[in-house]
Residue frames relative to the residue before (quaternion, step in Angstrom):
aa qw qx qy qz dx dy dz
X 1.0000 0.0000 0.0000 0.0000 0.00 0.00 0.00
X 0.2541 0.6937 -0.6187 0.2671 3.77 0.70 1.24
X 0.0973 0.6476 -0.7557 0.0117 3.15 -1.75 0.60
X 0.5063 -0.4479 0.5867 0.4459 3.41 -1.43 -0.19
X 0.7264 -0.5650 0.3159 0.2309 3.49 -1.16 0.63
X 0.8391 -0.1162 0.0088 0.5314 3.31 -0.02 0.78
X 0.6111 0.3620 -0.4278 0.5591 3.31 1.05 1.52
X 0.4918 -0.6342 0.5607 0.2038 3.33 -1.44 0.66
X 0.0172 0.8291 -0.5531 -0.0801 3.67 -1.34 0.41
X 0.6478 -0.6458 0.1889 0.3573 3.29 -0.91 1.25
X 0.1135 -0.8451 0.5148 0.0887 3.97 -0.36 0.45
X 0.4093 -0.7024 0.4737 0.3387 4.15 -0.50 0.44
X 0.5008 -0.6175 0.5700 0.2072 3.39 -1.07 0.46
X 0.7315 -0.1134 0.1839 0.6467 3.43 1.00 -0.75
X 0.7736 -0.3944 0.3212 0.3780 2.78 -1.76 0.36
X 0.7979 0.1584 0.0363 0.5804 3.98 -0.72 -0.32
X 0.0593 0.9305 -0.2069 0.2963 3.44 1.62 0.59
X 0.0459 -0.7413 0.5488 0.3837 3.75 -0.54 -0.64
X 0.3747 -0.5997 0.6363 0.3083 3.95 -0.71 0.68
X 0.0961 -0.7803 0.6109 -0.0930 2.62 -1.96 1.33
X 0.4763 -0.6380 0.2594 0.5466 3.78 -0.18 0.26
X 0.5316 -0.4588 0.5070 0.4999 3.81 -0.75 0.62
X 0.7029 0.2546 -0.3335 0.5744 4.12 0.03 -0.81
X 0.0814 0.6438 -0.7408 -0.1734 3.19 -1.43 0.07
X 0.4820 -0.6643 0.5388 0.1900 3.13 -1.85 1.51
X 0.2973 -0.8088 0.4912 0.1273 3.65 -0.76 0.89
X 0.0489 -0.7872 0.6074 0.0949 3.86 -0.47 0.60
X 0.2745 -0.8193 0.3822 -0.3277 3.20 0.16 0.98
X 0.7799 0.0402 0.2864 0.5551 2.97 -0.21 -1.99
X 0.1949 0.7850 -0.5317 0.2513 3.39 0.96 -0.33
X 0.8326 0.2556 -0.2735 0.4083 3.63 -0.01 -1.13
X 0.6053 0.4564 -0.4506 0.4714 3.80 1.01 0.51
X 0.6588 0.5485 -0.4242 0.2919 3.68 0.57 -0.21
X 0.8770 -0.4439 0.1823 0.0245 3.44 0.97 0.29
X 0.6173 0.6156 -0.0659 0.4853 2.39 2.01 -1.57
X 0.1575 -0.6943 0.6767 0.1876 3.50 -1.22 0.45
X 0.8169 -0.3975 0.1707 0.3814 3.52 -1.34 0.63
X 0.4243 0.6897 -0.2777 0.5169 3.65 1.16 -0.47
X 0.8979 0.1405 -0.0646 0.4120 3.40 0.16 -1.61
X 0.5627 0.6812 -0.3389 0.3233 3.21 1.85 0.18
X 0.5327 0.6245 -0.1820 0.5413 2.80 1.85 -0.94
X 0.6720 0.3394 -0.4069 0.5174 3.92 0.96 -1.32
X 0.3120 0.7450 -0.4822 0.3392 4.25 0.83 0.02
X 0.7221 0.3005 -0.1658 0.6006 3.13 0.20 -2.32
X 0.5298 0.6000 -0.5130 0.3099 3.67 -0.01 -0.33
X 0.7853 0.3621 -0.2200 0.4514 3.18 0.04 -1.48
X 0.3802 0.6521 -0.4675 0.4599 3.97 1.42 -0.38
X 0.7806 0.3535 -0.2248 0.4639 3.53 0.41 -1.62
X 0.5813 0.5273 -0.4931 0.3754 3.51 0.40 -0.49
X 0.8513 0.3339 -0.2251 0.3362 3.47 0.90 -1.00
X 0.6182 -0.5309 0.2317 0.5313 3.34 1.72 0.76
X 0.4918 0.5596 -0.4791 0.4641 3.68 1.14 -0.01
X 0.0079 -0.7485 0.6535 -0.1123 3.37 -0.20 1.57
X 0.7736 0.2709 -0.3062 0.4841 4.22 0.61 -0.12
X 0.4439 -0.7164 0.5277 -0.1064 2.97 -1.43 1.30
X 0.3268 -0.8508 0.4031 0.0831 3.49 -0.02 1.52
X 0.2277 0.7707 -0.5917 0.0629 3.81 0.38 0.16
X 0.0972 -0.6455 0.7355 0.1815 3.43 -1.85 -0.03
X 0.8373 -0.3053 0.3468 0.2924 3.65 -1.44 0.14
X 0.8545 0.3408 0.1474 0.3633 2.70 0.72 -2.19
X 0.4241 0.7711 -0.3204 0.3507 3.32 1.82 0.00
X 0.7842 0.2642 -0.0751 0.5565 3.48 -0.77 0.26
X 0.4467 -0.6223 0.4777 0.4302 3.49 1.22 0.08
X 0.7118 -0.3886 0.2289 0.5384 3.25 0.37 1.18
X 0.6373 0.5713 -0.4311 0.2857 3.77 0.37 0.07
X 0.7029 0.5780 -0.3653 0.1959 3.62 0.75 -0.54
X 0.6345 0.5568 -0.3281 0.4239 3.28 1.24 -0.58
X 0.6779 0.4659 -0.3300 0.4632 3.42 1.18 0.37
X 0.4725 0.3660 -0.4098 0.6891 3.65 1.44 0.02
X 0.8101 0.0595 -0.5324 0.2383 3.05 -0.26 0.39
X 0.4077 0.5880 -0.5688 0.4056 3.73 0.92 0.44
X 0.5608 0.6055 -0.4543 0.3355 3.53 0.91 -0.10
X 0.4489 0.7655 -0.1957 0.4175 3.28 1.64 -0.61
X 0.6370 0.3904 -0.0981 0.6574 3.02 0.57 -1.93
X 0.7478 0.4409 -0.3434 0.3584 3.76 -0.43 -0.30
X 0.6460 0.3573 -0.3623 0.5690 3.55 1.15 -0.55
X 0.8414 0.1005 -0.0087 0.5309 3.70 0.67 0.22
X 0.2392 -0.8543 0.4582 -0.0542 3.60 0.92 1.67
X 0.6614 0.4991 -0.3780 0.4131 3.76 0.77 -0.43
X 0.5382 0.5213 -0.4958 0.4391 3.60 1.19 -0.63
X 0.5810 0.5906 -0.5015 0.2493 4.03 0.34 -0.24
X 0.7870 0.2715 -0.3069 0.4613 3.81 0.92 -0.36
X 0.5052 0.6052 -0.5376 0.2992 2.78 1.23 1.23
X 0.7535 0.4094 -0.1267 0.4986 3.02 1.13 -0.64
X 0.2905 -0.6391 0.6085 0.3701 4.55 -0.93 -0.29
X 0.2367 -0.5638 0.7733 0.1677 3.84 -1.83 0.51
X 0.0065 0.6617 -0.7486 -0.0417 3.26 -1.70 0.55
X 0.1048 -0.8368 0.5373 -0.0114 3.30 -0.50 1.10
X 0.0991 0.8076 -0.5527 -0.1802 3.58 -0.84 -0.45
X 0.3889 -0.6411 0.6567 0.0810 3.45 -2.00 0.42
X 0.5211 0.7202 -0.4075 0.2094 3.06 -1.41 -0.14
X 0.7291 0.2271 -0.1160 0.6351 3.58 1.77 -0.09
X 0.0457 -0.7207 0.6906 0.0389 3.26 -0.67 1.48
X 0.3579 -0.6983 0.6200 -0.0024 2.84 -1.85 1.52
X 0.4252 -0.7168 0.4334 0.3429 3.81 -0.66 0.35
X 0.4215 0.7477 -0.4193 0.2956 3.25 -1.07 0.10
X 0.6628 -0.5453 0.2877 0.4250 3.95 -1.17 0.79
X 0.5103 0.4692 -0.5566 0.4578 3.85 0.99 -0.23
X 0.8599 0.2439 -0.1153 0.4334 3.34 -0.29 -1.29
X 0.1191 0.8903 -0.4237 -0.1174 4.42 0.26 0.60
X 0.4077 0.7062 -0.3588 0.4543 2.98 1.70 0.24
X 0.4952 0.6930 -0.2412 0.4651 3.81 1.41 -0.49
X 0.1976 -0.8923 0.4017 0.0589 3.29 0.24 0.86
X 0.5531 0.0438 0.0282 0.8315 3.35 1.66 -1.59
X 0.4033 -0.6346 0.4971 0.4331 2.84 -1.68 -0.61
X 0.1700 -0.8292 0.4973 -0.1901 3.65 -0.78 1.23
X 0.3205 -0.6450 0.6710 0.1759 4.04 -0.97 0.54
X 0.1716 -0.6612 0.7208 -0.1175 2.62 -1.45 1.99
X 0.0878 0.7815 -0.6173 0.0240 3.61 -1.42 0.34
X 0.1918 0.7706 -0.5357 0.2871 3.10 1.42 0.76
X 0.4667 -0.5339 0.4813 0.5153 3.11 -1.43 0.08
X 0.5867 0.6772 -0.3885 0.2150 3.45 0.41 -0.69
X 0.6275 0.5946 -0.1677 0.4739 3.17 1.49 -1.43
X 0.8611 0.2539 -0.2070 0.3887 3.03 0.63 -1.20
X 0.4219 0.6057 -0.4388 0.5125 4.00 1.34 0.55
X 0.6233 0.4862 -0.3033 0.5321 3.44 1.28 -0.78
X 0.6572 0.4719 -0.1995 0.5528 3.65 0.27 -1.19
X 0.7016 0.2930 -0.3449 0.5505 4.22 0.63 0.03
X 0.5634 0.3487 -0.5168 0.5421 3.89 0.75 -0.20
X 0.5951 0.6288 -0.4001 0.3006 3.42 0.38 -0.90
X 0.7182 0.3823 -0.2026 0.5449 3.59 0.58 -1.54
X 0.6836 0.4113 -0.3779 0.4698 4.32 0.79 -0.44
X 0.3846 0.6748 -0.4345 0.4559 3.77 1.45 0.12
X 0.8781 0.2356 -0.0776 0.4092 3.09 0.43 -1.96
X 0.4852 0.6714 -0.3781 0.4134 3.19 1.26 -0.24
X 0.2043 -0.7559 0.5460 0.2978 3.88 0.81 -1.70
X 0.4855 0.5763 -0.4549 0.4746 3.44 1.62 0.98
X 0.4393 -0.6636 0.5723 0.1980 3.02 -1.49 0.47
X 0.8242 0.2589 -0.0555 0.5006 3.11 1.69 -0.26
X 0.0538 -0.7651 0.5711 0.2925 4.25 -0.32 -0.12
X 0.5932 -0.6352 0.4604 0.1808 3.37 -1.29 0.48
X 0.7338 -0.1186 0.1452 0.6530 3.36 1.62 -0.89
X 0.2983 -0.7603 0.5769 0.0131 3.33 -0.61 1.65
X 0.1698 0.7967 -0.5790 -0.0343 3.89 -1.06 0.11
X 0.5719 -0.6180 0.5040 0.1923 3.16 -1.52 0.52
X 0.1726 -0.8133 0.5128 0.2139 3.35 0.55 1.32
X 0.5596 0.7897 0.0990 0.2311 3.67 0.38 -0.41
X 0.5226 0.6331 -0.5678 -0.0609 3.84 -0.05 -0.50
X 0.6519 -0.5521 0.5105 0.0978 2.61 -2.08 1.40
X 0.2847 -0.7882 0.4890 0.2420 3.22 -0.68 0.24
X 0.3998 0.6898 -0.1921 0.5722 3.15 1.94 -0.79
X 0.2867 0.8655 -0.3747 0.1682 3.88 0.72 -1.17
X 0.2781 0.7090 -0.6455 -0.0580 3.67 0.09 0.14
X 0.1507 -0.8166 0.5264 0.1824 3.71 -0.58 0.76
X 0.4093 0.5581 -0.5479 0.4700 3.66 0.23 0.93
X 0.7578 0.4090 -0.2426 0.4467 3.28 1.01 -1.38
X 0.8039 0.4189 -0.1997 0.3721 3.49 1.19 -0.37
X 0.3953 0.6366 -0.3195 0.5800 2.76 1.77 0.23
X 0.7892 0.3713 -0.2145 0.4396 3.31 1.16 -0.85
X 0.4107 0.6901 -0.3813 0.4580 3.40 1.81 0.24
X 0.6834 0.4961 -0.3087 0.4378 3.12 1.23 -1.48
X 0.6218 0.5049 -0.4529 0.3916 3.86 0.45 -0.68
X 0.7012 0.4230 -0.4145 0.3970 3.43 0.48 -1.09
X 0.5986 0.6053 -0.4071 0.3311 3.64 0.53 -0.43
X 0.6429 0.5974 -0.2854 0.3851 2.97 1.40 -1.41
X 0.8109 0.4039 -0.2434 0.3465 3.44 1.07 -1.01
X 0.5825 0.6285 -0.3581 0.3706 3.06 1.16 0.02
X 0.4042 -0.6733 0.4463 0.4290 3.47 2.15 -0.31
X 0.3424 0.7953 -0.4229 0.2674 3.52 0.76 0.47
X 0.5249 -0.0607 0.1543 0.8349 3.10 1.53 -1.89
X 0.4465 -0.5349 0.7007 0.1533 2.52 -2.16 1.42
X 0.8667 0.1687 0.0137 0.4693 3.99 0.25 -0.90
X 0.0297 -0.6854 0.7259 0.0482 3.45 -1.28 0.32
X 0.0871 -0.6115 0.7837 -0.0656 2.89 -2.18 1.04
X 0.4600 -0.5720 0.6462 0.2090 3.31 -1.77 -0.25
X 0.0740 -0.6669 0.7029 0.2359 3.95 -1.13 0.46
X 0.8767 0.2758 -0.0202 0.3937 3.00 -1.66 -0.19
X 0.4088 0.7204 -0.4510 0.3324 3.52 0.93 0.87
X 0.3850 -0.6993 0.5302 0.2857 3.57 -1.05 0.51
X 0.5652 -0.5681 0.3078 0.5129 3.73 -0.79 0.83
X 0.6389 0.5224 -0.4236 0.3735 4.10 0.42 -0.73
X 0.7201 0.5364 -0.2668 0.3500 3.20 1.13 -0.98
X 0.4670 0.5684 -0.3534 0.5779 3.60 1.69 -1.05
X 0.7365 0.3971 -0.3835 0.3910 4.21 -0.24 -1.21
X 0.6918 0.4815 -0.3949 0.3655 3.76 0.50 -0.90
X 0.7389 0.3409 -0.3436 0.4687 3.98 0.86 -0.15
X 0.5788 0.6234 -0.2707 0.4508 3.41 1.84 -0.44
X 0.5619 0.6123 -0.2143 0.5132 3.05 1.54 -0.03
X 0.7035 0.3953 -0.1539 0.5702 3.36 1.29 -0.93
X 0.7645 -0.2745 0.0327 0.5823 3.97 1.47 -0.64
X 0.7917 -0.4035 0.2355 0.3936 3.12 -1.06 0.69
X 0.1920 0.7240 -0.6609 -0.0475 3.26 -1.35 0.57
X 0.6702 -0.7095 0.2166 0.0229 3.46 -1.65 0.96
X 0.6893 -0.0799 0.2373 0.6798 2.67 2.51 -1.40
X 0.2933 -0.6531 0.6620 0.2219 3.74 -0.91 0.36
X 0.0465 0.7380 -0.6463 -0.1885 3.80 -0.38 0.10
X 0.3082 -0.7527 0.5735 -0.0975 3.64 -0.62 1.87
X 0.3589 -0.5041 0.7250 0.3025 3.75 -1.66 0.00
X 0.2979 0.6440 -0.7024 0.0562 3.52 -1.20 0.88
X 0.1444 -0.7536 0.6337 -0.0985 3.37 -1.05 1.04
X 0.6343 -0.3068 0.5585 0.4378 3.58 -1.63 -0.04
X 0.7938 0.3674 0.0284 0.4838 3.43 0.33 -1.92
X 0.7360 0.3868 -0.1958 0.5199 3.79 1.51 0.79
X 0.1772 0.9183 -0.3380 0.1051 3.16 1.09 0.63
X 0.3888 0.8023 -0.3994 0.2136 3.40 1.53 0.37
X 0.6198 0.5455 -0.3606 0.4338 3.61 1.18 -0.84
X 0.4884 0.6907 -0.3754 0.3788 3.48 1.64 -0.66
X 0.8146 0.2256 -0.0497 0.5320 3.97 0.82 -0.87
X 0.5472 0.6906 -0.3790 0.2829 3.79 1.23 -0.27
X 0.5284 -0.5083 0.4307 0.5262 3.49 1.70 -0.95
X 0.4405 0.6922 -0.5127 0.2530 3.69 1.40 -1.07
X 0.8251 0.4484 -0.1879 0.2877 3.38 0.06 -2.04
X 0.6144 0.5268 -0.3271 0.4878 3.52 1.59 -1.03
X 0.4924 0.5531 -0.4746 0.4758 3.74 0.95 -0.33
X 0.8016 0.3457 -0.3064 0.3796 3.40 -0.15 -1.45
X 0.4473 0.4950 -0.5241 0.5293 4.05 0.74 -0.36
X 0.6953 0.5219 -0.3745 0.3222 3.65 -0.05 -1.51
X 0.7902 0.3148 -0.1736 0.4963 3.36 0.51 -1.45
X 0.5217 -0.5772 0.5476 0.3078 4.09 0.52 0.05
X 0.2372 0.7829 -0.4604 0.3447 3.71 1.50 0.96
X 0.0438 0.6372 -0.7132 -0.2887 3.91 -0.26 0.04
X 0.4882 -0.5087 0.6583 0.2636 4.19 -1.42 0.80
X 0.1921 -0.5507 0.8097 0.0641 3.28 -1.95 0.70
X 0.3183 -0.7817 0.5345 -0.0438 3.31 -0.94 1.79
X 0.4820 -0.7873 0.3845 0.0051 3.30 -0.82 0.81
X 0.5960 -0.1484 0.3991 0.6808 3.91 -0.09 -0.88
X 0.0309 -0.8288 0.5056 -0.2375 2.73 0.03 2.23
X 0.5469 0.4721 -0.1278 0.6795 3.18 2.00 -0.44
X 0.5477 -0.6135 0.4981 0.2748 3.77 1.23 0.61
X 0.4496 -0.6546 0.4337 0.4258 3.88 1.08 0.10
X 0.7779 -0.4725 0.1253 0.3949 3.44 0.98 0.98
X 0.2954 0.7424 -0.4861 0.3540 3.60 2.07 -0.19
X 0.6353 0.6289 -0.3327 0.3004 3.80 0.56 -0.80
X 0.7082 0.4807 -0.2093 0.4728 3.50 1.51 -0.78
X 0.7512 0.3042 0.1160 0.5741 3.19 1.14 -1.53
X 0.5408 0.6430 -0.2980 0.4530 3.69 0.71 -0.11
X 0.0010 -0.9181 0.3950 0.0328 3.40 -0.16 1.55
X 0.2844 0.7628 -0.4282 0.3923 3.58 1.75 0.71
X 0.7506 -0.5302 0.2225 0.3257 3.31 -0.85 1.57
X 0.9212 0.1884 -0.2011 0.2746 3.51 1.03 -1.12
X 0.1749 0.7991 -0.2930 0.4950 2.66 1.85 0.84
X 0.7535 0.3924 -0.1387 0.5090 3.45 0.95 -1.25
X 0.5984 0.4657 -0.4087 0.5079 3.35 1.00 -1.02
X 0.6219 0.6186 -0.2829 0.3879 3.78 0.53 -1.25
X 0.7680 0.3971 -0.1324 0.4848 3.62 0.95 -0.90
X 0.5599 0.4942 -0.3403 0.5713 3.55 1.60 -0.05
X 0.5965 0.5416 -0.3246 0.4955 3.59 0.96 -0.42
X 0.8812 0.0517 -0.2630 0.3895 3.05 -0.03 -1.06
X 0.3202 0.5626 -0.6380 0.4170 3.93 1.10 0.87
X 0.7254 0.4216 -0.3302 0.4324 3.83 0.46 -1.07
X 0.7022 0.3830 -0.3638 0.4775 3.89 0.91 0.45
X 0.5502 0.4587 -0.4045 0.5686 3.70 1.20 -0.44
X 0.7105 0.4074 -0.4815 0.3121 3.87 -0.26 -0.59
X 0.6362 0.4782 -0.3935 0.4602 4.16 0.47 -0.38
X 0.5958 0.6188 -0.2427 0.4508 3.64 1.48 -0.48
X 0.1014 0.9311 -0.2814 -0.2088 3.09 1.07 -1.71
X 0.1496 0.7491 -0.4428 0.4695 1.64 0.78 2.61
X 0.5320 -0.6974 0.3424 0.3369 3.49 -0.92 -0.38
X 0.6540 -0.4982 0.3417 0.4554 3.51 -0.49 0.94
X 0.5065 0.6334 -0.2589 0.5247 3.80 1.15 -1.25
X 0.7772 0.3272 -0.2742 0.4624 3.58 0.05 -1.68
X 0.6894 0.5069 -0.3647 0.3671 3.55 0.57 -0.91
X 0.6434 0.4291 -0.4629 0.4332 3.90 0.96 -0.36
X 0.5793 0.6185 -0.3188 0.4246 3.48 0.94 -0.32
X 0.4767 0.6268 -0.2637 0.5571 3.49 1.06 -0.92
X 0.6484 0.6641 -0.2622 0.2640 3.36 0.49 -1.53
X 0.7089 0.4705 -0.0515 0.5229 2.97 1.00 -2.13
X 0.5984 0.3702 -0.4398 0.5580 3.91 0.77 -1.04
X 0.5440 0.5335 -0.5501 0.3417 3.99 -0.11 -0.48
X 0.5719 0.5895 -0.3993 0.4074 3.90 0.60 -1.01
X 0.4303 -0.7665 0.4183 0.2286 3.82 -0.79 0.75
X 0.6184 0.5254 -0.4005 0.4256 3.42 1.15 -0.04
X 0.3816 -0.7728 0.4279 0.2721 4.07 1.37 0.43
X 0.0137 0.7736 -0.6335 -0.0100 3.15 0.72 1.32
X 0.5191 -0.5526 0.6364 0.1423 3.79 -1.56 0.44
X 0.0069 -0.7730 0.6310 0.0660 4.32 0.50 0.67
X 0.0769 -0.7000 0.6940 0.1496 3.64 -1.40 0.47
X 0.6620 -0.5203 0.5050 0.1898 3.31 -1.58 1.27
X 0.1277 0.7800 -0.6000 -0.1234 3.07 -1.21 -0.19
X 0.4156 0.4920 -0.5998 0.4748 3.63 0.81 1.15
X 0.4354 -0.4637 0.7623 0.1199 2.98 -2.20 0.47
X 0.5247 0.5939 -0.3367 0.5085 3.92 0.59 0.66
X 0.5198 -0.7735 0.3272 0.1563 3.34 -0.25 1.00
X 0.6680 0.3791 -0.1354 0.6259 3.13 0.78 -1.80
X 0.6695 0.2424 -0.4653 0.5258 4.16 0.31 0.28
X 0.3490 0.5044 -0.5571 0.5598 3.62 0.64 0.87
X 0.6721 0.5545 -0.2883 0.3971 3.73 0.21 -1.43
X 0.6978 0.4573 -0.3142 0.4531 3.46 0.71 -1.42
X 0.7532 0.3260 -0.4055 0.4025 3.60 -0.04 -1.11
X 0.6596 0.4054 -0.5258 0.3524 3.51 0.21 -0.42
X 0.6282 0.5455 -0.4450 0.3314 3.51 0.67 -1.08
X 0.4775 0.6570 -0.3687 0.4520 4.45 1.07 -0.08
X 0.5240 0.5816 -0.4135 0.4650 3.39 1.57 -0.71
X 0.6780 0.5169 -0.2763 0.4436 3.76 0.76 -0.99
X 0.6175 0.6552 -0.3318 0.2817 3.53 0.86 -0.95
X 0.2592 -0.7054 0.6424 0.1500 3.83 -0.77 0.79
X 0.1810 0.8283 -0.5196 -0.1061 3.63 -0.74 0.97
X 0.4479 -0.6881 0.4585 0.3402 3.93 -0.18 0.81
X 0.5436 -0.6220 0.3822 0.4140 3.48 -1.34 1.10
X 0.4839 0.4983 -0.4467 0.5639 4.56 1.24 -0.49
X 0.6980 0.2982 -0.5180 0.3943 3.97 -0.45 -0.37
X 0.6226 0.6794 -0.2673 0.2818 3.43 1.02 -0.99
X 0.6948 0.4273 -0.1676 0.5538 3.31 1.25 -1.33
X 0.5876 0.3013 -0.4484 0.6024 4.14 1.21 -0.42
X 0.6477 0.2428 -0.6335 0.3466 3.64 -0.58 1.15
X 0.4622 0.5920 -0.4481 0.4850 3.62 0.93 -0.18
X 0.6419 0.4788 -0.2203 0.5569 3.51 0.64 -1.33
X 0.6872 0.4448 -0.3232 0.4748 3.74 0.10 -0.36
X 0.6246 0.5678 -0.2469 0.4759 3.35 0.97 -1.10
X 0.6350 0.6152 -0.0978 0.4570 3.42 0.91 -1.80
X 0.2809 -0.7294 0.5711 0.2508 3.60 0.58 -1.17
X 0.8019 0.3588 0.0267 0.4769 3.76 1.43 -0.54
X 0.4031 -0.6732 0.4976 0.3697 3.58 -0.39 0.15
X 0.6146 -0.5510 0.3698 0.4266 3.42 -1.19 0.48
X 0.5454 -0.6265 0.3876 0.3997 3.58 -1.25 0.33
């Protein structure tokens, strides 16, 4: 867990791989923070300044709206694109006036769907290209031969450069990994989420040479404000390890996750600088494998068996 000080630095995902910033900046929320084009742009800035050079988007964000604010960005000022990588994903159609063809809401991996749902996202974006595609999703529907073969044709067309899977279950990640490469699983791990810890998720990605893409790394904020038993215990720990550090309670849950040997990659999700500051500032943080296991334990309620 080296970095220069209070910057991020691009890391591979895999072998033959695309590097990414060890932080990734989430947009997400993007369409609640407020910002007009001005302050969206001085945002991604302050991303790059702090080495947060990839950019979390999905389809379906913002109700289908974020991946265009921020292609609005990239359009007022087209050179910032080779500065920086997009990872998007597809794979879940929500209802609603963006999308009225949506009947329920439901997981698609068709090829259709998902050839549609990439012009779509390189529309609103103003790329000619994404850096990393995923299956937000699994489909149950899934035919992986056929999507596997979606993913090549994209590839050649220069459309997508990479493909991964979110929210996948390890059987579900090997049956398309089997058929073509993939890069990452982007997963929920948290102090206050310890499921990828025992499910097989994390032992997959070590197994395969996967670096994970982390989610609600902050527990979706339960970690600050959350007043349920393990919440508190969880938040007394890792306050009673960040203050001799002098750090934040924030940097220290983040730490947490980089401590995990498979180098998971956590993405933000504020539009707030100085929580930029923290997660990178976790890159610096030394944690021992005992501080590590009494926030697990806190989490847990219990000592290991």
């Amino acid at each position: 867990m080296s970095a220069p000080a209070g910057r991020a630095t691009p890391v591979p995902l895999t072998a033959g791989g695309p590097a990414l910033s060890a932080i990734v900046a989430g947009a997400w929320r993007m369409g609640d923070w407020g910002l007009d084009l001005a302050g969206r742009r001085r945002w991604v800035d302050q991303c790059l300044d702090l080495g947060l050079t990839s950019f979390d988007h999905a389809d379906i964000y913002g109700g289908y709206t974020v991946e265009a604010l921020f292609g609005e960005v990239l359009a007022a000022d087209p050179a910032l694109r080779h500065r920086l990588q997009i990872v998007t994903k597809c794979g879940i159609k929500l209802t609603g006036e963006a999308r009225p063809g949506h009947a329920i809401k439901s997981y698609d991996t068709s090829r259709a769907h998902v050839i549609a749902s990439v012009e779509n996202s390189l529309r609103a974006l103003r790329t000619d290209h994404v850096d990393l595609l995923l299956i937000h999703r699994p489909d149950a529907l899934t035919d992986p031969d056929e999507l596997a073969d979606t993913f090549r044709g994209l590839r050649a067309a220069g459309k997508v450069q990479h493909f991964g899977v979110s929210n996948h279950a390890p059987s579900q990640l090997a049956m398309l990994h089997r058929r073509v490469p993939l890069v990452t699983n982007q997963i929920e791990l948290s102090p206050l989420q310890l499921g990828a810890l025992t499910d097989g998720t994390l032992d997959q990605c070590l197994d395969l040479g996967l670096r994970p893409m982390i989610w609600s790394p902050l527990a979706g904020g339960r970690l600050f404000g959350a007043t349920d038993e393990a919440a508190r215990r969880v938040r007394d720990v890792l306050q009673a390890l960040a203050a001799p550090r002098g750090v934040s309670l924030a940097t220290m849950a983040y730490a947490w996750i980089l401590r995990h040997p498979s180098r998971p990659l956590p993405i933000t999700g504020s539009g707030r600088v100085e929580a930029l500051r923290e997660a990178v500032a976790a890159l610096a943080v030394e944690l021992g494998a005992e501080d590590w296991y009494r926030v697990w334990q806190a989490a847990a309620g219990h000592e290991v068996a």
